[in-house]
LOBA-420954 format. One record per residue (C-alpha): residue in three letters; x, y, z. Coordinates in steps of 0.02 Angstrom, whole numbers, padded with zeros to 5 digits, always signed. Each point is the difference from the previous one (the first is absolute). Layout:
% residues N
alaXYZ ...
This chain:
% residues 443
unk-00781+00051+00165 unk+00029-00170+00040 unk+00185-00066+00064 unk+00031-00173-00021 unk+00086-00110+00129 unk+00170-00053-00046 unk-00043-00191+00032 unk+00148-00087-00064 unk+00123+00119+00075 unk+00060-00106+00130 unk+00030-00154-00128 unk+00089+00121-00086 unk+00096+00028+00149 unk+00048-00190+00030 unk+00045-00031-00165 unk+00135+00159-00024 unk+00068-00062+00159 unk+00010-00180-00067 unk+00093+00059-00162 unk+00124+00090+00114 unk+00036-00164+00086 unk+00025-00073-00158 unk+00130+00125-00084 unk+00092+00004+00164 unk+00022-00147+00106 unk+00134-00074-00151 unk+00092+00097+00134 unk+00030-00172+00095 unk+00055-00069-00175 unk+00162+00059+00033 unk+00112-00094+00089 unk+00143+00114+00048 unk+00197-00080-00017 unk+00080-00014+00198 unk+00137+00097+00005 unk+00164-00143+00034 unk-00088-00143-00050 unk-00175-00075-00117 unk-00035-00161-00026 unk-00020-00074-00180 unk-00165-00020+00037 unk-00030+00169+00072 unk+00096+00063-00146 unk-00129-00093-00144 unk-00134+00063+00121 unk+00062+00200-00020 unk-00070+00120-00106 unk+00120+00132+00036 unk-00063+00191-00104 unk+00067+00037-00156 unk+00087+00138+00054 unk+00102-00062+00139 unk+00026-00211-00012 unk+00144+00004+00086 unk-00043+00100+00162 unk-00048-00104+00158 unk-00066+00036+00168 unk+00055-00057+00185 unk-00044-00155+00055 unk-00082+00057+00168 unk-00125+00115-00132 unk-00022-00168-00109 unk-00043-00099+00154 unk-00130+00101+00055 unk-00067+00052-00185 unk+00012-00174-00066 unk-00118-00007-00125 unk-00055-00166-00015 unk-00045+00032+00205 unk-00082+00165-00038 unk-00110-00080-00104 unk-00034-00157+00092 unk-00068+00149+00163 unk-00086+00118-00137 unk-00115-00186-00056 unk-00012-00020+00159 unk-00061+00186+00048 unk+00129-00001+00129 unk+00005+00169-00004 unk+00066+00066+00169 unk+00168-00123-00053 unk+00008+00079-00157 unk-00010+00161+00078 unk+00148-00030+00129 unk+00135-00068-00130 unk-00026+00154-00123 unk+00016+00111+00171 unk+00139-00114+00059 unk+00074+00031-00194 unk-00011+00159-00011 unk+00095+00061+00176 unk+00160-00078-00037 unk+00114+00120-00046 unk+00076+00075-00150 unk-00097-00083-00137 unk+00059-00018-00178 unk-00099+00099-00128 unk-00040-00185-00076 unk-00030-00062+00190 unk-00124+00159-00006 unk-00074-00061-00148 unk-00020-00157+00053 unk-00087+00030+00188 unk-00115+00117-00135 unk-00074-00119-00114 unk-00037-00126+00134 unk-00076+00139+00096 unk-00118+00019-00137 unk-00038-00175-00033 unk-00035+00008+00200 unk-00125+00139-00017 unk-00083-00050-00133 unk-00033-00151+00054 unk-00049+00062+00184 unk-00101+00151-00052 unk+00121+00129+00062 unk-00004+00103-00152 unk+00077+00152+00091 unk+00169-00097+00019 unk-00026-00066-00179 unk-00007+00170-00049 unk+00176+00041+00083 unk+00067-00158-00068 unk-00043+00050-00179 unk+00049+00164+00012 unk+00169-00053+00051 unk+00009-00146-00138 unk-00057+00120-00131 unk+00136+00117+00048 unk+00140-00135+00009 unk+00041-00009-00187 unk+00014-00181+00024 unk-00157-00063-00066 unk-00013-00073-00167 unk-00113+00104-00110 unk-00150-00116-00004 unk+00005+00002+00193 unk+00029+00177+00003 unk-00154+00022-00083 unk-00129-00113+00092 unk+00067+00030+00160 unk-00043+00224-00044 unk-00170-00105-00036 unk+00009-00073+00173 unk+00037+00151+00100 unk-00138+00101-00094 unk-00118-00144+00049 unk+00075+00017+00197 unk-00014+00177-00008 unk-00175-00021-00054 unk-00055-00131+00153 unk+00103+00136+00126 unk-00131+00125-00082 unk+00139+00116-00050 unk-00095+00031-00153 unk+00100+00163-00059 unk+00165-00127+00003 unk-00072-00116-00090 unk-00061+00101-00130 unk+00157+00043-00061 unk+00099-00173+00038 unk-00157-00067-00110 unk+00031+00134-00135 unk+00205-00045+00021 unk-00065-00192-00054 unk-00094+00067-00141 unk+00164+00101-00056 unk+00130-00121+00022 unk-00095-00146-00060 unk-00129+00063-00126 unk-00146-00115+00058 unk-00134+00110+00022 unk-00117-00144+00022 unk+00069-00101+00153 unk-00006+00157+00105 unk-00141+00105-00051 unk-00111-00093+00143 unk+00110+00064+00127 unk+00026+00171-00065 unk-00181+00032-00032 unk-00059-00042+00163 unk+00149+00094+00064 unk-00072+00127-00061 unk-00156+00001+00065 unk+00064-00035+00193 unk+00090+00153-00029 unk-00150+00085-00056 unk+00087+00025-00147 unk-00184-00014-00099 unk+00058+00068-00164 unk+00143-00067-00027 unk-00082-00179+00047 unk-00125+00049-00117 unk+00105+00029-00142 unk+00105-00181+00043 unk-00195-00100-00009 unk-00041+00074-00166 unk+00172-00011-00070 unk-00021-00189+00058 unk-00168-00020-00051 unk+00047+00065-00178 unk+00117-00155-00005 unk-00133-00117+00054 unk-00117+00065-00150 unk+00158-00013-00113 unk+00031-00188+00050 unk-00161-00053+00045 unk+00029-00044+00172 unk-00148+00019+00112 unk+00037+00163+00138 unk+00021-00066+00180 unk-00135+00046+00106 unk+00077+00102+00132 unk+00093+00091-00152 unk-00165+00051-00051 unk-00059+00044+00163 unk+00156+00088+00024 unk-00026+00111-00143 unk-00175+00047+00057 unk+00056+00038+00174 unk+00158+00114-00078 unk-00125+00087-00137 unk-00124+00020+00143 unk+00113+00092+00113 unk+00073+00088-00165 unk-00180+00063-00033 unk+00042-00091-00189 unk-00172-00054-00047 unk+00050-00066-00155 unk+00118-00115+00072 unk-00147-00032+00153 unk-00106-00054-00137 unk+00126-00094-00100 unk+00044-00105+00142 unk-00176-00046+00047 unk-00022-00046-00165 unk+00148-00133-00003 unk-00065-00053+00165 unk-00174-00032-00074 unk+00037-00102-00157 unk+00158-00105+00110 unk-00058+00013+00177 unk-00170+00035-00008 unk-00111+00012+00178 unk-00153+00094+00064 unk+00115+00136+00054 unk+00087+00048-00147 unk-00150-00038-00106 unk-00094+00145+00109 unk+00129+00119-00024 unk+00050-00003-00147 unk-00191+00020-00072 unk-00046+00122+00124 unk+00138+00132-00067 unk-00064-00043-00205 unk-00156+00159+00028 unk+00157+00089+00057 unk+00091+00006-00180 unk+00002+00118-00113 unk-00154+00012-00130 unk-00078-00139+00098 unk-00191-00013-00060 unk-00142-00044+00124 unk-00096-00116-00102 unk+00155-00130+00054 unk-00045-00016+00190 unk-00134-00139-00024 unk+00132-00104-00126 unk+00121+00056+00163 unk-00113-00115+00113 unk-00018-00127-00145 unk+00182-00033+00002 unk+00017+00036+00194 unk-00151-00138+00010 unk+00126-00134-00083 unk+00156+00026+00093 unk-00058+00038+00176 unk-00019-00179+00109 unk-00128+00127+00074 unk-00092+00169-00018 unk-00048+00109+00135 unk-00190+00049+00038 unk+00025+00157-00093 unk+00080-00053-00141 unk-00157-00133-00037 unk-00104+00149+00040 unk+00083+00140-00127 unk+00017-00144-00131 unk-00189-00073-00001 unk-00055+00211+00013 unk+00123+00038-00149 unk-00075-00144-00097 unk-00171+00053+00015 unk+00047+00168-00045 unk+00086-00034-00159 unk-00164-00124-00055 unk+00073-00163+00051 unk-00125-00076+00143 unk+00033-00188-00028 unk+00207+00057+00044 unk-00086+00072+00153 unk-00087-00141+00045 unk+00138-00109-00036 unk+00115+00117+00123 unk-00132+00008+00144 unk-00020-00184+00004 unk+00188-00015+00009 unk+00013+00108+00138 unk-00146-00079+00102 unk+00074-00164-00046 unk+00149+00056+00080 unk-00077+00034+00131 unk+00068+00182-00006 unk-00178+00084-00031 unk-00155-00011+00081 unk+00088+00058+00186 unk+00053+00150+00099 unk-00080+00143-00001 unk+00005+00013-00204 unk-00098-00135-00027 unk-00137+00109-00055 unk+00057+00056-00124 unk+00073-00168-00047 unk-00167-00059+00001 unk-00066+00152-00124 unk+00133-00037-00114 unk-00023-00189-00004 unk-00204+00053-00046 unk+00045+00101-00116 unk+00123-00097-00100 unk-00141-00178+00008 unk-00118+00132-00072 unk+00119+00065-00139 unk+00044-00160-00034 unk-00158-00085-00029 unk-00044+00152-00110 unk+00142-00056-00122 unk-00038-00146+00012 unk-00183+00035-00071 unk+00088+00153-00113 unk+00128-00074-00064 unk-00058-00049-00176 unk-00067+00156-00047 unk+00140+00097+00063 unk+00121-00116-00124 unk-00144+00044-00147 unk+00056+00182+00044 unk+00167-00031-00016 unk+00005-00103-00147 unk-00094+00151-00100 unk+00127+00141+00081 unk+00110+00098-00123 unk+00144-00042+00127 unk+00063-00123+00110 unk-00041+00056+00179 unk-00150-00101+00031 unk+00063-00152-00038 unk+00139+00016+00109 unk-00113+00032+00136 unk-00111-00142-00035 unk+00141-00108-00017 unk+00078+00040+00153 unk-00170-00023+00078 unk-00009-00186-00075 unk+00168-00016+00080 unk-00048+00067+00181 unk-00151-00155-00022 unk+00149-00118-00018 unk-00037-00020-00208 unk+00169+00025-00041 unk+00009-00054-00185 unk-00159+00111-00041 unk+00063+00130+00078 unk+00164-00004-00056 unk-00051-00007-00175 unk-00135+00172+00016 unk+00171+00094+00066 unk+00069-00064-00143 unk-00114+00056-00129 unk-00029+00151+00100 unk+00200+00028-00038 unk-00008-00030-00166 unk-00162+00110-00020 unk+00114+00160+00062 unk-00048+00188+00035 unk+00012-00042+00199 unk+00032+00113+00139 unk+00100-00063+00086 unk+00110-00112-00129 unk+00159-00056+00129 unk-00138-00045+00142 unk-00088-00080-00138 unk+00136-00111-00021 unk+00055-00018+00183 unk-00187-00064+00020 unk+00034-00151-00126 unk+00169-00055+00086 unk-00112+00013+00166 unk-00129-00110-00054 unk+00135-00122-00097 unk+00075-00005+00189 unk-00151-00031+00096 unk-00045-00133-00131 unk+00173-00071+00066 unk+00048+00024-00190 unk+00193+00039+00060 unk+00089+00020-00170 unk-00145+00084-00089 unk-00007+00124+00150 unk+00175+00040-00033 unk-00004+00018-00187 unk-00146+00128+00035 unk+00092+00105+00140 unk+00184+00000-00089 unk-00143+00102-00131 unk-00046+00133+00141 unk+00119+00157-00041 unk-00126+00134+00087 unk+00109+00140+00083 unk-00142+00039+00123 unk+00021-00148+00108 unk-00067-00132-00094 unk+00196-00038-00052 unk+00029-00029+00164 unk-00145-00105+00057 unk+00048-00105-00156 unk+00172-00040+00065 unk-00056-00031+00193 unk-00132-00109-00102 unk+00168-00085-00080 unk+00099-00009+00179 unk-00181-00111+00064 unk+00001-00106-00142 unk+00188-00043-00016 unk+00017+00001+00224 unk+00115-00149+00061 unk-00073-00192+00023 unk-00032+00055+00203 unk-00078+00139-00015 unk-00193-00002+00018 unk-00117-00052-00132 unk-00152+00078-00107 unk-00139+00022+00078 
């Protein structure tokens, strides 16, 4: 089963710690009142708490906590400075609880800004406990500590300072990123599981596109869950927003594995897999052109082998053989329909039902005569009594596709309801047509 590397992790990372520094470091905002004496100017400049305006702190604490100095050595990543004033701060004796509170918040602002997010998680501890925060600090600095606690690895911690934010604020949003991939640090793989989907269910709801690591995320968590359902959920959301080689392979490789899945699918498997891989593999050119000379279709053979030669894929190693009897084979199918072809459509056209046709059509569409071809399928359709009616279908949105016929194509797969694969194939089929601007083109 295939794990997928957690690429963005670290960004992830670098930005939680950059919203910390950001909900905290208002610490230096406050310019605490001298006790004996404040200018007017220092007094317009404080921003004493709500709770306590009135409550000051000693002058030798205020020189060496001054904020507008704190911040001028934080800008200046004069950190060691920093450093020896909060020490210096903090060893005088017998602080006030607001002097405590104080030496605190700049310690967090301090940490934050340094990177020292074990002493910003003291610091907020201590501030969270001080009943002297306002209630909309209160509540992004729990947000901060769970974000420390995070970049300290304490994972278990902040798990439930991250569920304490969810609680006491009742934004489930803002902090789900954190939780979630608390979670899965933790090896918590079922509970992150249950966070992604619960997320994802809101992205479907607004229409917001998943993130990408939230989606590999959830197929990591379902892997490790042994959740197939959610495995193949996620690959699918990675295909039609994220789509690559990778997930592409994958995610059509497990499709035989489904329930009620019918064999007659695995060439219209390669068909698709054909369009959304930059590049097949010797073996899948090989099993593709074999499968199309099997089910009657030499000219999609020969079309395959000279893609794969072309390529520069076949015709080398110690295959190349067999490459070379499947390339014969497929020019000598091929020029067969080529000299067939008529009479095989006068056999369709008198048929009681509509099987030939499609096959003829399809044939005229492996030759690159889309429009005749098309059309056959279509009467073919219309005609009935067929087989195979879904892949019958699936076969007309595959030809509208290669004709590079994109909204046709979709109109005939949105008409594929087939319960033995075919359903599927139609909505991959969907996910190819409808893949972002980057991604890479038909084929």
């Amino acid at each position: 089963m295939c794990h997928y590397p957690l690429a963005r992790l670290s960004l992830s990372l670098s930005l939680s710690l950059s919203l910390s520094l950001s909900l905290i470091a208002n610490g230096l905002n406050i310019a605490p009142a001298v006790a004996g004496f404040a200018s007017r100017a220092q007094a317009a400049e404080t921003t004493p708490t709500p709770q306590a305006p009135h409550e000051t702190v000693r002058r030798d604490m205020f020189k060496l906590l001054d904020p507008a100095l704190m911040k001028e050595l934080l800008a200046a990543k004069n950190y060691p400075e920093a450093q020896s004033r909060i020490d210096q701060a903090g060893a005088l004796p017998n602080p006030t609880p607001y002097e405590t509170f104080v030496l605190n918040r700049t310690r967090a602002a301090f940490a934050s800004r340094a990177g020292n997010s074990a002493m910003a998680v003291t610091a907020l501890q201590a501030l969270i406990e001080s009943g002297r925060l306002s209630p909309a600090d209160r509540i992004d600095f729990i947000l901060a500590l769970g974000i420390n606690q995070y970049n300290t690895k304490d994972y278990p911690k902040a798990i439930i300072t991250f569920t304490q934010y969810q609680s006491e604020s009742g934004d489930d949003a803002k902090v789900r990123p954190y939780l979630v991939r608390a979670y899965y640090l933790d090896n918590e793989f079922e509970q992150a599981k249950r966070a992604l989907l619960g997320g994802l269910q809101i992205d479907e709801k607004t229409g917001n596109q998943p993130a990408l690591e939230d989606l590999q995320l959830l197929a990591n968590s379902s892997s490790k869950t042994k959740d197939m359902a959610s495995y193949l959920s996620a690959l699918e959301k990675l295909v039609q927003y994220y789509p690559s080689d990778d997930y592409w392979t994958d995610l059509l490789s497990r499709l035989p594995d489904k329930p009620g899945y019918s064999n007659h699918l695995q060439l219209d498997v390669y068909r698709l897999k054909r369009m959304v891989l930059a590049a097949m593999t010797a073996a899948d050119y090989v099993d593709m052109g074999e499968l199309a000379l099997q089910a009657g279709f030499p000219s999609e053979a020969k079309k395959v082998a000279d893609a794969g030669y072309a390529a520069n894929v076949l015709g080398t190693g110690s295959n190349a053989p067999r490459h070379q009897k499947l390339r014969e084979q497929a020019n000598r199918g091929a020029a067969r329909d080529g000299k067939n072809i008529a009479a095989d459509l006068a056999l369709a056209e008198k048929a009681q039902d509509g099987n030939g046709l499609i096959n003829v059509g399809y044939t005229y569409v492996a030759m690159d005569q889309f429009d005749k071809g098309i059309g056959l399928i279509q009467k073919g359709l219309g005609k009935g009594q067929l087989k195979h009616p879904e892949e019958a279908k699936m076969r007309l949105g595959e030809s509208y596709a290669m004709a590079g016929r994109k909204e046709e194509a979709l109109k005939a797969f949105e008409n594929v309801k087939g319960i033995d694969g075919t359903g599927d194939l139609a909505h991959y089929w969907i996910y190819y047509l409808n893949r972002p601007a980057a991604a890479p083109a038909t084929r």
